[in-house]
C-alpha positions in Angstrom: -25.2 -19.6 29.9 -21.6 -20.4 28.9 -20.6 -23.6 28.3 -16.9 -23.6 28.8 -16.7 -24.1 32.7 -13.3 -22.9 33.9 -11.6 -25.9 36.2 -9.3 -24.8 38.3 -5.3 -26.3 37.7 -4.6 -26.8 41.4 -7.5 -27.6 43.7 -5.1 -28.0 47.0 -4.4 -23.8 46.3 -5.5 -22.3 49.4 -8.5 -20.7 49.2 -9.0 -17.1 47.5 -8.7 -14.2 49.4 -10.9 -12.0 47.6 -13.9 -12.9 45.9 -16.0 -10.0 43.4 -19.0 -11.2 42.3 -21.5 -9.7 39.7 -21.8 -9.5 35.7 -18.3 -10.2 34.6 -16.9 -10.3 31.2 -14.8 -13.4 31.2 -13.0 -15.5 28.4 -16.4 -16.6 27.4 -18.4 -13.9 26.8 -21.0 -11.8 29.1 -21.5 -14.0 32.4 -24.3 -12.7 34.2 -23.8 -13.8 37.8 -20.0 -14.7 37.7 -17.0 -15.3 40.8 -13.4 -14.4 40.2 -11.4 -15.6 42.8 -8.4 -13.7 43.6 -5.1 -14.6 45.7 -2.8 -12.3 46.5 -1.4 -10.9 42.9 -3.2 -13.6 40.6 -6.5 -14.6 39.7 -7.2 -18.3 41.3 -10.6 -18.7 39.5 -13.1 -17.1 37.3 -16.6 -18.4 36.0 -20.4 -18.9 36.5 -20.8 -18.0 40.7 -22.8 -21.7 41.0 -19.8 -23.6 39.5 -17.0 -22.0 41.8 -15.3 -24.8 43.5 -16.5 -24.6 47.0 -13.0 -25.6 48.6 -11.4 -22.1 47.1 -14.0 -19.3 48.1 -12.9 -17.1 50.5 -14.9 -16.0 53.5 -18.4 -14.4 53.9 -16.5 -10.7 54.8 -13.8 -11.2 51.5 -17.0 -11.7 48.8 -17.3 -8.1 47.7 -20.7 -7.6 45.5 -20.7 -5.4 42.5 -23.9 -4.1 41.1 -22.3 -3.0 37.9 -20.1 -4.3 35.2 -16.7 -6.8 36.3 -14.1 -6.1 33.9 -10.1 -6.9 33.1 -8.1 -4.0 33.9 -7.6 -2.3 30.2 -4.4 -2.6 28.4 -3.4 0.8 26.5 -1.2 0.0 23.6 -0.6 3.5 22.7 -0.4 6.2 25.0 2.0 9.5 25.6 1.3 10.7 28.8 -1.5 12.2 31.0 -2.2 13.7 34.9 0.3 16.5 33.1 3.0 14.4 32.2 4.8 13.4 28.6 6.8 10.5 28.6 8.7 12.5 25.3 8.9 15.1 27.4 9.5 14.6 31.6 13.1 14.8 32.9 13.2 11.5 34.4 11.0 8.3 35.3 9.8 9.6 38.3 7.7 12.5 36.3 7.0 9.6 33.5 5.1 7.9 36.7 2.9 10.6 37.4 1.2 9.9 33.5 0.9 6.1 34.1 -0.7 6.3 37.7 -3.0 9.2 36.2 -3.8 6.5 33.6 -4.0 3.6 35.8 -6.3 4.9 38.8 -8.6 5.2 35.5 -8.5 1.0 34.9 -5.6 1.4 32.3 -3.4 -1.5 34.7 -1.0 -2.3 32.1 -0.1 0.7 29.8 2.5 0.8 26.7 4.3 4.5 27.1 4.9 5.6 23.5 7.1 8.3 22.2 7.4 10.5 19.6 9.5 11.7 17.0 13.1 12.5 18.0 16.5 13.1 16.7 18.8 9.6 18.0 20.5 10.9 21.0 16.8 12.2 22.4 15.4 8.6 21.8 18.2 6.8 23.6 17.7 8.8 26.9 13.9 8.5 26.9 14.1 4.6 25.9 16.7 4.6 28.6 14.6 5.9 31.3 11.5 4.1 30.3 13.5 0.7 30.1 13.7 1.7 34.1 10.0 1.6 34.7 9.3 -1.6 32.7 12.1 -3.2 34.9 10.3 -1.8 37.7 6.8 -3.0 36.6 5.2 -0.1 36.1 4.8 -0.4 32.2 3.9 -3.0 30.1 6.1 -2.4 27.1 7.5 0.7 24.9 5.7 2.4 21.8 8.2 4.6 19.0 6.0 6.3 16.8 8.5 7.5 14.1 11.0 8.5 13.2 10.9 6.7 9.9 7.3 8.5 9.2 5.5 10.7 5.9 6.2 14.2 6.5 3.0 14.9 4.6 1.1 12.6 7.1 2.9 13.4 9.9 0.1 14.7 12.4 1.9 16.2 15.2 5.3 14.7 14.5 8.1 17.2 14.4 9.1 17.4 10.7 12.6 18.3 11.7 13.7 14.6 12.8 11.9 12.5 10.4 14.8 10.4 8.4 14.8 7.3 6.3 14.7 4.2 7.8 17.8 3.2 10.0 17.5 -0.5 10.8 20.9 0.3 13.4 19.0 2.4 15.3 16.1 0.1 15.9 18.8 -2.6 16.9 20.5 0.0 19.1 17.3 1.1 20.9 16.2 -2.2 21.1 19.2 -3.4 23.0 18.9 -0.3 25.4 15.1 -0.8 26.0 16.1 -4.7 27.5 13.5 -6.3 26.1 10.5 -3.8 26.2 10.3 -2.3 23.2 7.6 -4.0 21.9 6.3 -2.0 18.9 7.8 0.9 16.3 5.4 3.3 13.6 7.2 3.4 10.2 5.5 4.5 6.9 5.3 1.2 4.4 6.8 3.8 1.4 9.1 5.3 4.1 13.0 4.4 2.4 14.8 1.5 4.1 11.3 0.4 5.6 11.6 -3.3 4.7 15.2 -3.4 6.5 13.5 -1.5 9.6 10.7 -4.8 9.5 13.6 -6.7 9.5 15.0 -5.5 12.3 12.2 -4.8 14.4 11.1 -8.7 13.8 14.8 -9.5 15.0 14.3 -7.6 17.8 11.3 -9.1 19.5 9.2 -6.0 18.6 6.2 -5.8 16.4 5.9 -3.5 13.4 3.2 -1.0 13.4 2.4 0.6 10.1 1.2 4.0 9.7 1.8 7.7 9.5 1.8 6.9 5.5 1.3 8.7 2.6 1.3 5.9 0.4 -0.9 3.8 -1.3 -2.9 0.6 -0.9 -0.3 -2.2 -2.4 2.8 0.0 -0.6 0.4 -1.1 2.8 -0.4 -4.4 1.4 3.1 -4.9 0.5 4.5 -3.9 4.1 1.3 -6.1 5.9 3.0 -9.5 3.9 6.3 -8.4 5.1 6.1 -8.0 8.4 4.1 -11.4 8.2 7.0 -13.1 6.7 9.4 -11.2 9.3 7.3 -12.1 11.9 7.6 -15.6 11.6 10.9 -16.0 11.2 11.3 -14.0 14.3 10.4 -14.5 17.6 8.4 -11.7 18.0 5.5 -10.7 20.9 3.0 -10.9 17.8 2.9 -12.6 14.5 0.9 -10.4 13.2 1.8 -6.6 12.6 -0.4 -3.1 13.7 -1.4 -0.2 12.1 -1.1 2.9 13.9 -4.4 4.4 14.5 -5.9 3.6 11.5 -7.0 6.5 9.5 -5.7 8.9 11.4 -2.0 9.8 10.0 -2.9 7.8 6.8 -4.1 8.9 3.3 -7.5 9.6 2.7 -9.8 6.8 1.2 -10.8 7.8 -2.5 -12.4 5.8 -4.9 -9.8 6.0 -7.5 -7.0 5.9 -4.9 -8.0 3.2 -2.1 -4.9 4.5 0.1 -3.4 2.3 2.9 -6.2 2.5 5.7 -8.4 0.6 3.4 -5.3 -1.8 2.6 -4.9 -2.5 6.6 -9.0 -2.9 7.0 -9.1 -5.8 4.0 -5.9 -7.4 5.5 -7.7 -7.0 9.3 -10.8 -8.8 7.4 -8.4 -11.4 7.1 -6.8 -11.7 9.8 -3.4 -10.4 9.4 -3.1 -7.4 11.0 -4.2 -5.7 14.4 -5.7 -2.1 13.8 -5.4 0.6 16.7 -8.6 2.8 16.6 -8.9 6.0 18.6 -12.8 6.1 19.3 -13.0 8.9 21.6 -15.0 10.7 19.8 -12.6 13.5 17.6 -10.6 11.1 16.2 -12.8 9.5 14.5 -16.6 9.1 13.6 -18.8 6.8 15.6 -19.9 5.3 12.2 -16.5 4.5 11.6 -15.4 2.7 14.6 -18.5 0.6 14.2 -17.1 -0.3 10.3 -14.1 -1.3 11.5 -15.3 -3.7 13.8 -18.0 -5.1 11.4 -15.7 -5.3 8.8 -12.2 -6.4 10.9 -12.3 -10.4 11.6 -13.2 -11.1 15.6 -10.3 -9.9 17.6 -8.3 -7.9 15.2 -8.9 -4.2 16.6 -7.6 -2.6 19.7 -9.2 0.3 21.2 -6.5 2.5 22.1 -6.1 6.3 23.7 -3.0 8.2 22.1 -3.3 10.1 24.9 -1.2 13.2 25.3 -0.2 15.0 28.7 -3.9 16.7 28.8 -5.8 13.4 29.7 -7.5 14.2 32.7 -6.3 18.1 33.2 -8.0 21.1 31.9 -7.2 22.7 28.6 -5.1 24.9 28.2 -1.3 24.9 26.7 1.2 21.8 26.8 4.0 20.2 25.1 4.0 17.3 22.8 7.6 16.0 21.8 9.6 19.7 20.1 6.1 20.8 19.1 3.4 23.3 21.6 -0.2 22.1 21.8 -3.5 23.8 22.8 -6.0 21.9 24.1 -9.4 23.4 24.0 -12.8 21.8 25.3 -10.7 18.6 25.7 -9.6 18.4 22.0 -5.7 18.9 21.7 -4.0 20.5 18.5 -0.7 21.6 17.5 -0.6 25.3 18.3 0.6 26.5 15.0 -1.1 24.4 12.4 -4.1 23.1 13.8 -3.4 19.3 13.3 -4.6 16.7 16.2 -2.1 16.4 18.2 -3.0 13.3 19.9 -5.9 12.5 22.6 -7.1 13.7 26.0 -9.3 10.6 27.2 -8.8 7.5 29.3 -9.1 4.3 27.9 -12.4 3.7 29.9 -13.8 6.6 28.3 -12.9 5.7 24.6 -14.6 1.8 25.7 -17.8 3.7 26.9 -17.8 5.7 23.4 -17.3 2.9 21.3 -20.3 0.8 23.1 -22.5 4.0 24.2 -22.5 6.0 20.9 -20.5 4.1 17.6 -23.0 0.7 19.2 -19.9 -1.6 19.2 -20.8 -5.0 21.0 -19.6 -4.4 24.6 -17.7 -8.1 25.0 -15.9 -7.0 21.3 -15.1 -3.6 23.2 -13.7 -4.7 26.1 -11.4 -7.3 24.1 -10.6 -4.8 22.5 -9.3 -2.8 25.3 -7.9 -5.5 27.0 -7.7 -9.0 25.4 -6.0 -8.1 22.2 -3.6 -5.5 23.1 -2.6 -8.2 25.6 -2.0 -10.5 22.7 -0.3 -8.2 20.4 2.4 -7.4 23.5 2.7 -11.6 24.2 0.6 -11.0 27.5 -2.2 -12.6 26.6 -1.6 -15.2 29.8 -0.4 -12.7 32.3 -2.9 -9.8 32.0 -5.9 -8.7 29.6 -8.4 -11.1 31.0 -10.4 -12.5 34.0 -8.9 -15.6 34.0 -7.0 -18.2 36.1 -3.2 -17.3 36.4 -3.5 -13.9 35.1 -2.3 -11.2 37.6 -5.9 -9.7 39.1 -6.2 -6.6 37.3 -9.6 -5.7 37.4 -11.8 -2.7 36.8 -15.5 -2.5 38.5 -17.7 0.1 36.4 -21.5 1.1 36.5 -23.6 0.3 34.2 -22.5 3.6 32.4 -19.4 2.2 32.0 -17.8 4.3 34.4 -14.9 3.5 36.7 -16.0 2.7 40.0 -13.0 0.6 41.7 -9.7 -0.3 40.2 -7.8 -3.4 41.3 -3.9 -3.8 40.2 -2.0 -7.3 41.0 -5.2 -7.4 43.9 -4.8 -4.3 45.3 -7.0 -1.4 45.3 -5.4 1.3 43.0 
């Protein structure tokens, strides 16, 4: 049993409206019969059911019993699109909605919408229009992946509008995103990188390194600047991420370590957060459970890089300039054959990670929801069953799969 009893800050509150009671993950681990006490958008209370203040449970009809798993609505740091929709490529915000409700009505309640690789004038319109549903609170935050990148590690971005780093830009598309750009992909060997740190650092966002050919001190090199950028800055994070580690990155060799093993010692230490993709084609099982044996406690996010195929059928769709084809939920690029992102929610890459790489499920669900929340500078608003964070909650079976999904209290 936990020792760390939540008190709640304001005991005249009037009492919760909605109670869900059951195993809960909660700040302090697995808590077997556990209360969180909702009203109206926020969490009023969460901890051990015989410890909940009397004076703020609800009534006998608002207590709703769950014989499965109570966990915080997941937080998607890195995600494209889904339900049929691209955020690189929908007309407007209204069809950029359709991919974060698809996404959401899964348990992904606060989702960063990332785009990809695009020639200036592209990126200002799509920053543009996702600054609109950030304002509106429908995203948590913004995601560039290039377009300072590798060209030979470029995965499925389009060669044709990878440049050198252009720290104006950033500035530019930071000052058009109001405030929600929270993270940006460069390449550590990529020229002009450490001006593009700079700037991203300036800019309140948090730089994510990846999509590299280079080698383990160019990673090590770019991990210690973004450190030192970071804390001059007021940034969401003060530590830096590394896009999907592995994936996009140099292979590891034993006479040339490459940057994923770089990012995985600096993890070990604690200075860096490392996305991993473990849906099961990115990435081996065996690996996912590495990185979280070898990363310190709370240093890797789970994430989806989900593509406009996430819950749809395979068959062909877009991704940014560049046509993919998604077969037996595996997407590619058309011509080429390179992943071209991923097709699963981020409830189903959780359930892989615990089900079949054997990842401890409180470390998982951090990891889909804690941490991300940290790296954004959410950590007290959402990520976490806890008092004063908005009730975003996801309900699952004991297969780890989604049963009800609560946004802000409300059933999604």
């Amino acid at each position: 049993m936990p020792t760390d009893v939540p008190v709640p800050t304001d005991l005249s509150a009037p009492p919760a409206d909605l109670a869900l009671r059951g195993t809960a993950v909660l700040e302090q681990g697995l808590v077997p019969d556990a209360l969180v006490l909702c009203a109206g958008e926020r969490i009023l209370w969460a901890g051990p059911a015989d410890h909940a203040p009397a004076e703020l449970l609800p009534g006998g009809d608002r207590v709703l019993e769950h014989d499965g798993l109570i966990l915080p609505g997941l937080v998607d740091l890195h995600c494209h699109g889904g339900g049929g929709a691209s955020f690189p490529d929908s007309e407007d915000a209204e069809e950029m909605l359709e991919a974060v409700l698809e996404h959401r009505r899964h348990g992904t309640t606060s989702l960063v919408a990332s785009l990809v690789t695009a020639d200036a004038a592209t990126l200002r319109e799509k920053v543009a229009q996702l600054a609109r549903l950030h304002r509106d609170g429908e995203i948590a935050a913004i995601h560039l992946e290039g377009p300072f990148l590798s060209e030979a590690r470029r995965g499925a971005q389009n060669p044709a509008h990878l440049t050198d780093g252009d720290p104006a830009l950033v500035r530019e598309l930071a000052e058009i995103a109001g405030g929600a750009l929270a993270t940006m992909t460069i390449a550590p060997e990529a020229a002009g990188a450490d001006e593009v740190i700079d700037a991203l650092a300036g800019s309140g966002a948090v730089p994510s390194l990846g999509h590299t050919d280079g080698g383990s001190a160019e990673m090590t090199r770019a991990v210690d600047r973004s450190l030192a950028a970071l804390r001059h800055h007021r940034g969401r994070s003060p530590l830096p991420t590394a896009t999907h580690l592995f994936n996009g990155m140099r292979p590891i060799h034993h006479r040339d370590p490459g940057p994923a093993l770089a990012a995985l010692d600096a993890a070990s230490r604690g200075e860096i957060m490392v996305e991993v993709i473990a849906d099961g084609v990115h990435l081996d099982a065996r690996t996912v459970a590495h990185v979280f044996s070898i990363a310190a406690e709370d240093h890797v996010v789970l994430v989806t890089d989900a593509m406009a195929a996430a819950g749809m059928a395979d068959g062909r769709y877009r991704l940014g300039a560049l046509d993919v084809t998604v077969e037996e939920g595996v997407a590619t690029l058309t011509e080429g054959g390179a992943i071209a992102g991923g097709t699963a929610h981020l409830v189903e890459v959780l359930r892989h990670a615990v089900l079949e790489a054997g990842v401890d499920l409180v470390a998982a669900v951090r990891a889909a929801s804690t941490v991300p929340a940290r790296v954004l500078g959410l950590e007290d608003h959402v990520g976490a069953l806890a008092a004063g964070c908005r009730a975003d909650v996801l309900m699952v079976d004991r297969a780890l799969r989604p049963v009800t999904v609560l946004r802000g209290g409300r059933e999604v």
